[in-house]
N, C-alpha and C positions, 0 to 999 in steps of 0.2 A: 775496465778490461783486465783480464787476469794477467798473470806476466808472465812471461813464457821461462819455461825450466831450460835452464844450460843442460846438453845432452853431453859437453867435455869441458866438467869443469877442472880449472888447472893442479887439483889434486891429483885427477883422475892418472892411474899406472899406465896407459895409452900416449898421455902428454909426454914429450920427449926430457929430456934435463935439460936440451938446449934452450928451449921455450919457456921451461919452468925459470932457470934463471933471468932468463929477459923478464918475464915477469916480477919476478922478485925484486928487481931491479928496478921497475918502472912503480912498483909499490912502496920499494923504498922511498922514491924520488916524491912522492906523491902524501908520502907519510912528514914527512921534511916540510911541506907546504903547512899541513896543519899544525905543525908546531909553530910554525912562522906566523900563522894567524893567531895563532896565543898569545905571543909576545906581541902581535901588533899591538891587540885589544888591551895591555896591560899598557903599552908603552902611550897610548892615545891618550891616559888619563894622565901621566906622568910631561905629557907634552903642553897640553893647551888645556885653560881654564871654558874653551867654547865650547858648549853643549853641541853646538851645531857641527862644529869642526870634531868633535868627539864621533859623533853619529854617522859623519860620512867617511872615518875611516874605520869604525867599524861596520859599517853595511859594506867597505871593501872588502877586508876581511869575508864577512859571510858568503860575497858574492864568492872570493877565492874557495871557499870552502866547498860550496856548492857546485862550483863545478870542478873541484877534486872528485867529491864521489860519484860525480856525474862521470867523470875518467874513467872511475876503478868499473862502474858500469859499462862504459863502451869498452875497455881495455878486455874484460871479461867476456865481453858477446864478439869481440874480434876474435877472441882465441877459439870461441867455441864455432865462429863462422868458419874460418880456417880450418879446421878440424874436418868441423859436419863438409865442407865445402871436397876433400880430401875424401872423407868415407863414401858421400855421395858419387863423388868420379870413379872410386875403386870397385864400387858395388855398380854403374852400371857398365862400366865394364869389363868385371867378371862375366854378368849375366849376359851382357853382349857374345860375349868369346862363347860361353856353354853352348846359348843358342846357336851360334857360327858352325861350333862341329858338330851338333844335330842337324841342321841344314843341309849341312857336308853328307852326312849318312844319309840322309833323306832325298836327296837328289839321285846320290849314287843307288839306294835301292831300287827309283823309278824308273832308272835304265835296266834295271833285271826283271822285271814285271814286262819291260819291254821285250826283251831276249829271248827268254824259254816261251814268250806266246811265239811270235815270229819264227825260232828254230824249231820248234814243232811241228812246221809244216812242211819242211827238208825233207826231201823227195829219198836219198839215203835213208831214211829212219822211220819212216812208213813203208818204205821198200822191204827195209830190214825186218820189220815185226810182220809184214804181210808175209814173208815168204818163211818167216821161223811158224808162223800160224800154219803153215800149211805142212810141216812136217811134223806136226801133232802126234803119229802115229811111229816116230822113226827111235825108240824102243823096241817097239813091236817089230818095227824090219828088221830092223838089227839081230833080233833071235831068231830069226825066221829066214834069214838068207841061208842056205846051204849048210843047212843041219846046226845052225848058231854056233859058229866057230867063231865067234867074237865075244861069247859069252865069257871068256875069263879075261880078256882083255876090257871088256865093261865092268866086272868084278871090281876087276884094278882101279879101275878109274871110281870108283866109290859106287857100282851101282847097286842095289840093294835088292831087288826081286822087282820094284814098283815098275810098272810099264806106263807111269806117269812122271817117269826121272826127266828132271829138265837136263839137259848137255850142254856141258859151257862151251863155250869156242876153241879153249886148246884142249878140250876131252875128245872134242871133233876129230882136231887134227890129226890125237894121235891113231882116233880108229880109221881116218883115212888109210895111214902108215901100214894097217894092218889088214886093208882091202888092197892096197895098191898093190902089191905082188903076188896075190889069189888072182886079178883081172889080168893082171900082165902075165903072168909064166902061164895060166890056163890056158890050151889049144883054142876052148870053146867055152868061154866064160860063162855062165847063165845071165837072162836077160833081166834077172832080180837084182843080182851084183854089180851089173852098170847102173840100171836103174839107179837103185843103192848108192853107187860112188860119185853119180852127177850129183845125185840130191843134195849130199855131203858138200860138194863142192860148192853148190850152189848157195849152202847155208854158210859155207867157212867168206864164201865171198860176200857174199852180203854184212854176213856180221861185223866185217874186216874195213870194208867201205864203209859202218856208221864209223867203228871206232877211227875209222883216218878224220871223217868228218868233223866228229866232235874233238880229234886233236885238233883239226883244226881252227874252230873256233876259240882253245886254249891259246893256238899261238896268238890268234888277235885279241882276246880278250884275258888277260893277264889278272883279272880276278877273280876266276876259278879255283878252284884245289879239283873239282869233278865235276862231269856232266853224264847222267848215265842215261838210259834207255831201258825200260822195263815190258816185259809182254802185261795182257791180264790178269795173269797170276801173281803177279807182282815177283817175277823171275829178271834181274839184269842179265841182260845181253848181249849191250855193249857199253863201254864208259871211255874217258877219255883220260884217265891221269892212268899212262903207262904204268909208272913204278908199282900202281896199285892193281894193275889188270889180274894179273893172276889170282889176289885175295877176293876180289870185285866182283867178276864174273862170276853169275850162276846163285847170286848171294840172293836169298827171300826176304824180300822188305814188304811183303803184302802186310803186315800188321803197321805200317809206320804210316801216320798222321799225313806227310806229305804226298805218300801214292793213294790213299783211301781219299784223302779231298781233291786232288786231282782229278779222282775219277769222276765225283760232283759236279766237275763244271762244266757248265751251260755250253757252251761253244769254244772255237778256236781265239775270242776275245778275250775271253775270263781264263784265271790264273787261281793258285793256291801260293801259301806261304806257311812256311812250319818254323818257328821263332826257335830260337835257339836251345838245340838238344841234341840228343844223342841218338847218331843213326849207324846201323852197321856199315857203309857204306867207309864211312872215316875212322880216324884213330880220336876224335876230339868231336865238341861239341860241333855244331853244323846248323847254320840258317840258310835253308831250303826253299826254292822258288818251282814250283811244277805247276803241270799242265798235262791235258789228257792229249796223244798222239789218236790221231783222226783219220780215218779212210781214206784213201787217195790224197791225203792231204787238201782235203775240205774242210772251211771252218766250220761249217755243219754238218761234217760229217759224225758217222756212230766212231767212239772211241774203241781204238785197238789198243792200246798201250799205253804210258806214261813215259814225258821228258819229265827228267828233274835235274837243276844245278846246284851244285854246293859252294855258295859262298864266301871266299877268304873272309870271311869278319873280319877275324882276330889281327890279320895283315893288316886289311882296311883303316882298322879302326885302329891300333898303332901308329901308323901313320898320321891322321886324323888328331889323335887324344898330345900327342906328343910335342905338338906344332902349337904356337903362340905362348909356349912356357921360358918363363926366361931361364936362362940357364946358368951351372956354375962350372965351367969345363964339358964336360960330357954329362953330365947329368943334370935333370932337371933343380933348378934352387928349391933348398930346404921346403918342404909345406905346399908347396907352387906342385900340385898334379889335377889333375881332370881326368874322371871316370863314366860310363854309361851305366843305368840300372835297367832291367826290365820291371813290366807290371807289377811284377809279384815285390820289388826292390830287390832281385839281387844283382850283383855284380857281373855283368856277361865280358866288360873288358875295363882294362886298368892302364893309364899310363906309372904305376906308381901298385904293382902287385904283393909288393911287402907292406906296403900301409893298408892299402885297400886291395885285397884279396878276392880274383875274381871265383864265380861260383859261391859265393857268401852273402849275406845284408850286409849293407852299408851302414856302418856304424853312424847314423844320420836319423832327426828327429822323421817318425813315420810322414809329417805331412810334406819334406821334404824330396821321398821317395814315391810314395803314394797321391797321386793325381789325379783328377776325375775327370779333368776340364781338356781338350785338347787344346796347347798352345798356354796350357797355365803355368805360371812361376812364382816361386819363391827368396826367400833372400835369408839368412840368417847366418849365427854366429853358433859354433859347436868346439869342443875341444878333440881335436883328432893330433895322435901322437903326442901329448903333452903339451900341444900348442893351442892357441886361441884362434880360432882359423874361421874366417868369412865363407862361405859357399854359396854359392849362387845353384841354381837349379831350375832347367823348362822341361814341360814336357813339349813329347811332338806334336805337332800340327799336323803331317801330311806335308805332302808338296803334289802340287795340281790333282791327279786324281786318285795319287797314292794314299791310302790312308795314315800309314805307318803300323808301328806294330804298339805305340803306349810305349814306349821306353823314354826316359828321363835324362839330362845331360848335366852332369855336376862340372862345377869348377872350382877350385879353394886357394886363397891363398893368406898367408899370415897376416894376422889382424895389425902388430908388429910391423909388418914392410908396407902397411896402408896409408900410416903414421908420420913414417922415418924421413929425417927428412933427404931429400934429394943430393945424390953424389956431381949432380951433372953441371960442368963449367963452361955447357956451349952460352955463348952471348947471340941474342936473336935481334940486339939492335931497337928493341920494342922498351921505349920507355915505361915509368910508372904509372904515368897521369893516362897513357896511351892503351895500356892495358887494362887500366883501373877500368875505363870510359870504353871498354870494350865490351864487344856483346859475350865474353866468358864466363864474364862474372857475374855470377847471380844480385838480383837487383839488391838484395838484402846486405849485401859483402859492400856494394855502394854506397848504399846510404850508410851503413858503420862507419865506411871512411872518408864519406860528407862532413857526419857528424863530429868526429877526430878535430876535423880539421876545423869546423867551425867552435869547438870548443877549444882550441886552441888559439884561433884567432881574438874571443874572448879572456880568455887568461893574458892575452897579450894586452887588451884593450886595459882591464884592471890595472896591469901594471903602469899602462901609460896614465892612468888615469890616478892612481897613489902618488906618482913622484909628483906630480903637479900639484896635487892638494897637500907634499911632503916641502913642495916650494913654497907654496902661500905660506907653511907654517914657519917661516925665516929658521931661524938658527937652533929651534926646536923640532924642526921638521927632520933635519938633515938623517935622525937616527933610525925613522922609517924607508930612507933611500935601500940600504942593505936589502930590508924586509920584502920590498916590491921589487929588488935587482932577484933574491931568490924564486920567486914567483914568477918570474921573468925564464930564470934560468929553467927551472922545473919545466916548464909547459916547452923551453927546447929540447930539455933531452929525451920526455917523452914523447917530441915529435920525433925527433930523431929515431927513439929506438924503434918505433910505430913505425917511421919510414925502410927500415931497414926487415925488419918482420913484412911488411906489405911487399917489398921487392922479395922476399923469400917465397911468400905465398905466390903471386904472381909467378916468377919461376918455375914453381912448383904444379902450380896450376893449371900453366903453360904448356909443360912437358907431358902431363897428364892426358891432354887434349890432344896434343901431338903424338901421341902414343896410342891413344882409340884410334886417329885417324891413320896412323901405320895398319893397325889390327886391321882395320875395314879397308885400307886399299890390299893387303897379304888377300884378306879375305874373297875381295873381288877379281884377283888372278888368279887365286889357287879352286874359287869355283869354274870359271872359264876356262881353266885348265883340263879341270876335271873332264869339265864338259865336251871340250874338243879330244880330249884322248878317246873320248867313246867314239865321238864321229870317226878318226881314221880308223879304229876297230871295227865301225859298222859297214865302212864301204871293202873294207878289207874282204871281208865277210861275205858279203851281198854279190861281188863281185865272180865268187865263185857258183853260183848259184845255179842249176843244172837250167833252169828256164831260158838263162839270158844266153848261157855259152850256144845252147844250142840255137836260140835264135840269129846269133852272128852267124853261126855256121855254117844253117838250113835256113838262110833268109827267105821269107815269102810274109804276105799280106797277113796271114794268121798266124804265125810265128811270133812278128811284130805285137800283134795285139795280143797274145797271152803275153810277151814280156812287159808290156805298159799295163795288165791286169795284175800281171805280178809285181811290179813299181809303187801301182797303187792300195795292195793289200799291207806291204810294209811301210806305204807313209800312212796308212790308216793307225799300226801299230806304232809309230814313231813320228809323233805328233808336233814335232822338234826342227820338221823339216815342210821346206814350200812345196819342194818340188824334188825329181830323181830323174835321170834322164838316161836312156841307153844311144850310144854312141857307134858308127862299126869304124872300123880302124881306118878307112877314108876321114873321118872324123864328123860324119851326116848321123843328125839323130835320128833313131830309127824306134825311139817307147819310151814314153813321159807319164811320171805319175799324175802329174797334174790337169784331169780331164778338161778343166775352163780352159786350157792355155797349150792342147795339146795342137791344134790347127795351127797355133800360129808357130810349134816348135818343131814338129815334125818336118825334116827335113831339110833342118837348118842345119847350115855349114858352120861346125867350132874348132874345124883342126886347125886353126891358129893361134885358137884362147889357152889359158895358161895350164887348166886344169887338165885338159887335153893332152897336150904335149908333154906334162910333165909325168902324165902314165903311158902312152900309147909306146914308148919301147922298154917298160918294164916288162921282166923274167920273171918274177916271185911272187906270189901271194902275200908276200909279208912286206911291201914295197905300198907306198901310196902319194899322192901328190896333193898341195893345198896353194888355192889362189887364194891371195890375200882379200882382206875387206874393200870392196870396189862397186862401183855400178855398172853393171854385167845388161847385156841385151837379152840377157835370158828371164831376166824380170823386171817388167816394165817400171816401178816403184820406187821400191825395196832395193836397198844395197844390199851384195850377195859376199857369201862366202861358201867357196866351193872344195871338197874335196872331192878326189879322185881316185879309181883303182881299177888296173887292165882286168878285164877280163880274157883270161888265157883258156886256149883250144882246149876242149873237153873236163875244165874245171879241174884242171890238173895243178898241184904246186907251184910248179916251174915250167916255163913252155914260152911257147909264142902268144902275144896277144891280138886275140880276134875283136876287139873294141877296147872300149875307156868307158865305166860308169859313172855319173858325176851323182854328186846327190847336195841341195843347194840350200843350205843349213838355216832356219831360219832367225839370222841373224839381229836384226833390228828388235826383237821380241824379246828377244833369249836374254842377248846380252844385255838390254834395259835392264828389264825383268831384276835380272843377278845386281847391274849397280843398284838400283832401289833399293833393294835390300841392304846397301851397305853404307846406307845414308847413316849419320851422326841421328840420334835423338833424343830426348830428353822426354818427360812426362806429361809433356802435351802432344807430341809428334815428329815427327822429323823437323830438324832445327831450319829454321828459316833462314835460306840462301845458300843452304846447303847443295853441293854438287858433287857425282862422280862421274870419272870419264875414262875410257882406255885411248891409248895413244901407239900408235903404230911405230914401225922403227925408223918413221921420218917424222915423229912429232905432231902428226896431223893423228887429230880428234877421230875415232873411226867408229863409238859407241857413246854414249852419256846422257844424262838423268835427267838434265835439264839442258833442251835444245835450244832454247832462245840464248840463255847467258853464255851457254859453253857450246854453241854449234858444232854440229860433224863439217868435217874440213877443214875447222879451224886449228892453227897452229901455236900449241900455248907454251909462252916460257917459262917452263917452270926453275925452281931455285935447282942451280948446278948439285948440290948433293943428291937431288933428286930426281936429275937427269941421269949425271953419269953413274947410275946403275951395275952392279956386275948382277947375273944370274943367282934369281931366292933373295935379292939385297933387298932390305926397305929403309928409309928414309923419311926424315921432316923436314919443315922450312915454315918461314914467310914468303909471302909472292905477293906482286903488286898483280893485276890481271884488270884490264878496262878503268882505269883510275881505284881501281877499289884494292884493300888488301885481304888476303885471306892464310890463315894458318892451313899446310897441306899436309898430306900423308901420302907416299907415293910406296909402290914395290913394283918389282921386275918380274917379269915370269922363270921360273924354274921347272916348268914343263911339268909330266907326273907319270911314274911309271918309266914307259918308255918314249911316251911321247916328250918330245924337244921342247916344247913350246913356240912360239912364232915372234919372237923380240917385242911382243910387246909389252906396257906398263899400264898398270892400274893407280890410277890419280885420285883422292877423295880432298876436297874442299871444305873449308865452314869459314863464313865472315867474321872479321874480327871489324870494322865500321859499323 
């Protein structure tokens, strides 16, 4: 069998000085032995005239000899296990973290594929383009009213001769301004000039009601920068980032990727996406989600116009790239950044814009960038900034039916800090023999220091086994006592120093491990986070929705059933959820999305349950309530989590509320789903006995991966550092749990955006029995 090549042998500029000396030091020791067998051999013939007595202290000898280089052998594949055992844990936990904040992007995009289909069918915004459609011709009134006295006040306004001039919303207003005291001071206004001044009106009001609309989805949805509204011409005519309205309005995007594929799709289910570029619309690059706005707001209906939303990336994904970098003060440590590439490899966002320059290639070999495979990865070493730097890199997968867009997730960190050895002085109480024997340690790290050890119990045996054939030899023996006291001593100090290198590695090891499993519990709150900030945005949202206000209002038998047709058009598109329920302010459900389950719901009494009560005397729009994880009589199974949002009279901001809508998350799926994902693994699968689990703010189990070992309901002690918690904190430990012990990783929630979060804590597990 061939012999396998040391990948760090102890020349190599990687090995530390500390290590290098210990070595030197145990070769010393080991060099010392073989001199000592020289002198046996000479001193055996100077002792005894017996051949025989000759022979068995030099075959001691040999035996010493043979398993010195049998030492310098395991001594050398220990360094190089430790090593490989270090870059192994470094690299997949790089590649774990890259992947982590593509997932993170990837999730978050599937909630905007959700969005623009859903707001597309907002009664505001097919209102809006039906009634701008139908003043097609109001150029032409305009010069035509009363010998066209408005003709140089449209000059003003940019008009140009074309009787196809689109009019923005405040070009409106101001020719309102310039009708309104021609109708009022005239005795007997002509019946062109009312005409005239409703229609105005009618258009200023309409267009006035998308843009309050789409403000108001900005207030709930805090990842926007714009959401516009376009006719078929690809004319905007209304948008939602104030500060921008004036440059916005009236702006011609028909040539831009995202309103031309929009108009392509198939129905009110299908969507477009325009990947990172440049739209008039912004000041900056823009990834673009649209959809075509539909008749009457019919999913099948013929397309009138386009919704499209613009993105915060660049926010986003700051946030994102920035998070799980260790740091040195306020800034991320030396080498230590993570970047995103698109298809083509260039740079769309940077935690680190001076090294890695977004808008540029990524100084990175092409197969590192260039991908073919969804969900493919790579692993290598490149020198970025004059350092020797590890980079991990995946592409996307998709997440459920998202495809993604082919973008790539980098992470780097210096080859240098993969090496070094460890600064940390916490004691975890976990002995050598304890850890050695643990499931940590790759089997091959074991057997090295099986082997250690039985070559040292050997070297001991020899010695004992010299002085006694040093005894037989009487008072000629005696001068071999020394020679087999040093062979004695040798084989202790390189247990020793062996022992003390093996508690480093272990250490080292240890902290490694606990330090993935921090990443993966961060990971598993900061995606449920994510995830719950959309829920209170969604019901925020939903809440005000023209169908339901007016059904509380003008309750009747068909009211009801369009608001439960409407419940169930949006759990069609938000596929997240069991069920959605409309409530009237008595607290009687009165429209469920959930047709299997609406008999037994309709009608049932919840104005005592929690999600209820804790909207039915809210004022605000921007106001929402959340029942904790429980088992709800609202579905029969399944543990529920529900949030809540009034619905106020005439879907107005602030007012009185005419009901409560609940919408009942689907919990049990969701949050699996996310711990799964944040299993520990290695290169056969997820590590065996591995668990995750979220923990409520009474310690009781409310989600987790694995329900036999870790039941929901159950109440786990985990180790005090990793209880007592403050908000964004993570932690490690040992924990005993059912007779067994496991190393854990724990974090708190830190909420995201403006969501709080709900005190809970994300727990990840791995056996060390």
């Amino acid at each position: 069998m061939a012999k396998k090549n040391l990948r760090f042998h102890i020349s190599k500029p990687l090995v530390t000085s500390e290590h290098r000396d210990a070595y030197e030091e145990i070769m010393g020791q080991i060099q010392g032995v073989l001199s000592v067998c020289n002198n046996g051999r000479c001193k055996a013939t100077e002792a005894t005239e017996s051949a025989q007595q000759r022979s068995q202290i030099n075959d001691l000898m040999d035996q010493a000899e043979r398993l010195s280089f049998d030492l310098v052998g395991i001594i050398k594949k220990f360094f190089d296990q430790l090593y490989c055992a270090k870059e192994d844990s470094a690299r997949a936990i790089a590649l774990s973290t890259a992947k982590i904040k593509l997932e993170m992007v990837e999730r978050n995009l599937l909630e905007r594929t959700c969005d623009v289909r859903w707001w597309a069918l907002e009664k505001a915004f097919w209102d809006c383009i039906t009634h701008v459609q139908s003043l097609s011709s109001l150029t032409h009134q305009l010069l035509n009213v009363d010998g066209g006295f408005l003709r140089d006040s449209m000059e003003k306004l940019g008009w140009n001769g074309d009787e196809n001039h689109h009019w923005t919303l405040n070009a409106i207003r101001v020719l309102l301004e310039e009708i309104g005291p021609n109708v009022s001071h005239e005795s007997e206004p002509s019946e062109d000039l009312i005409n005239l001044k409703e229609a105005l009106v009618m258009y200023v009001d309409f267009c006035e009601k998308a843009c309050l609309r789409l403000e108001d989805i900005c207030s709930s949805y805090t990842l926007y920068r714009d959401l516009v509204i376009t006719d078929m011409n690809g004319r905007v005519i209304a948008n939602a980032n104030v500060d921008r309205r004036s440059e916005v309005l009236g702006l011609d995007v028909s040539s831009e990727e995202w309103f031309l594929n929009a108009l392509e799709t198939s129905d009110g289910t299908d969507y477009r996406v325009q990947d990172l570029g440049p739209s008039v619309i912004e000041e900056e690059e823009s990834l673009v989600y649209s959809t075509a706005l539909r008749k009457d707001g019919d999913e099948q209906g013929q397309p009138i116009g386009v919704m499209a939303v613009f993105f915060d990336f660049q926010g986003e994904g700051q946030l994102i790239l920035n998070d799980y970098l260790p740091m040195e003060g306020d800034v991320a440590k030396q080498g230590w950044r993570s970047f995103f590439t698109n298809e083509r490899g260039d740079v769309i966002c940077s935690s680190d814009p001076w090294s890695v320059p977004v808008s540029q290639q990524a100084d990175l070999p092409r197969a590192q960038c260039i991908m073919n495979r969804p969900g493919e990865s790579s692993l290598g070493t490149v020198i970025m900034k004059g350092l020797s730097t590890l980079v991990a890199s995946g592409k996307t997968e998709g997440f459920d039916e998202y495809k993604g867009l082919g973008w790539v997730s980098h992470f780097t960190m210096p080859e240098e800090d993969i090496y070094a050895k460890s600064d940390s002085t916490k004691d975890y109480n976990l002995s050598l023999e304890e850890f050695i024997e643990s499931r940590l340690v790759p089997q091959a790290n074991k057997e090295t220091h099986h082997e250690l050890q039985w070559n040292k119990e050997d070297i001991e045996l020899i010695s004992v086994n010299g002085v006694v054939l040093a005894t037989d030899l009487g008072q000629a023996g005696s001068s071999f006592i020394p020679i087999f006291d040093q062979v004695t001593q040798t084989g202790n100090v390189v247990s020793q120093k062996m022992g003390e290198l093996l508690k480093e590695m272990s250490s080292e090891m240890l902290e490694q491990n606990l330090l993935a499993l921090e990443n993966f519990s961060k990971q598993a709150i900061d995606l449920i986070d994510r995830n719950l900030f959309e829920r209170a945005a969604d019901v925020r949202w939903w809440s005000s929705d023209h169908v339901f206000w007016s059904a509380l209002q003008n309750p009747s038998e068909e009211a009801y059933k369009e608001a439960s047709e409407r419940l169930g058009i949006i759990n069609g598109s938000y596929t997240m959820y069991r069920d959605l329920v409309l409530a009237d302010k008595q607290g009687q459900i009165v429209a469920s999305s959930n047709t299997e389950r609406q008999r037994d719901l309709l009608g049932k009494d919840v104005s005592t349950q929690a999600w209820f009560t804790l909207s039915q005397n809210a004022r605000s729009c921007l106001e929402y309530g959340v029942q904790d994880v429980i088992d709800s009589e609202l579905e029969p199974d399944d543990t529920s989590l529900i949030y809540s949002s009034s619905v106020l009279v005439d879907g107005k901001r602030d007012g009185q509320a005419a009901g409560v809508i609940g919408i009942l998350f689907d919990w049990d799926d969701q949050a699996t789903s996310i711990l799964e994902g944040c299993l520990p693994r290695d290169q056969e699968g997820v590590i065996e006995g591995s668990a995750a689990f979220y923990l409520n703010k009474k310690g009781k189990i409310i989600a987790t991966s694995d329900k036999t070992g870790f039941p929901l309901g159950m109440e786990v002690d985990v180790p005090e550092d990793c209880k007592n918690l403050v908000k964004g904190e993570s932690a490690s430990g040992l924990m005993t749990y059912k007779d067994s012990r496991y190393i854990i990783g724990s974090s708190r929630t830190q909420g995201y955006r403006e969501y709080k979060g709900m005190e809970w804590s994300a727990h990840v597990v791995r056996p060390l029995d």
